[in-house]
C-alpha positions, 0 to 999 in steps of 0.5 A, a space after each residue: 528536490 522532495 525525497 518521495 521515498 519514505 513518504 511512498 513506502 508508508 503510504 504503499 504499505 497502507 494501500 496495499 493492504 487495503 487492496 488485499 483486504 478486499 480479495 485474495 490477490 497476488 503481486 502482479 495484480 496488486 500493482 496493476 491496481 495500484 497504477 490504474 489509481 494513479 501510482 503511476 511509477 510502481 514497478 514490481 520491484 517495489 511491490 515484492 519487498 514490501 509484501 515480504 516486509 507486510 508478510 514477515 510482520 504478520 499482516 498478510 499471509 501468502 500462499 501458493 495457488 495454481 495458476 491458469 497460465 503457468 507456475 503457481 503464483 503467491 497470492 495474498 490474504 490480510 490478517 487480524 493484525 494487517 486488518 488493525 494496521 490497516 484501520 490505523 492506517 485510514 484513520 492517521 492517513 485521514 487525519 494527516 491529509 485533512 491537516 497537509 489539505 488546510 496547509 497547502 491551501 493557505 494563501 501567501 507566505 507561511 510564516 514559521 
């Protein structure tokens, strides 16, 4: 069976900062966002350490805020550096599914 893992984390790392990159949000949301485009099996214990593995490599900055219902809660705002990632990001990512794309439509037998 495909091992997803790998492949998800890199990819996850990649959407999540471009969902950071267009507002200040914090973990709970992130996920929610993720879901409604299709990561339907997120869970937050997936999210949290990738966010504390984006924050200690300086490519979001968190902080805390009130919160309206409850204890403050760690939002999130990309950096310079998230902001460069995330620019490779896009562009490997589109490179890389263009090529995946033309692979997985040819017909018949791939010959190696």
């Amino acid at each position: 069976m495909f091992d997803k893992s790998q492949l998800m984390r890199g990819t996850l790392e990649g959407c999540i900062l471009k969902i950071i990159s267009l507002e200040v949000t914090y973990g709970y949301e992130i996920m929610i966002k993720l879901k409604s485009y299709g990561f339907d099996e997120i869970q937050e214990g997936t999210i949290y350490p990738l966010l504390v593995r984006l924050e200690k490599k300086e490519l979001i900055y968190a902080e805390f805020r009130p919160s309206p219902l409850g204890p403050s809660r760690k939002y999130y705002s990309i950096t310079k550096d998230g902001l460069e990632m995330l620019n490779s990001f896009e562009a490997y990512w589109n490179n890389i599914s263009a090529a995946v794309g033309k692979i997985l439509s040819l017909e018949g037998k791939v010959d190696g």
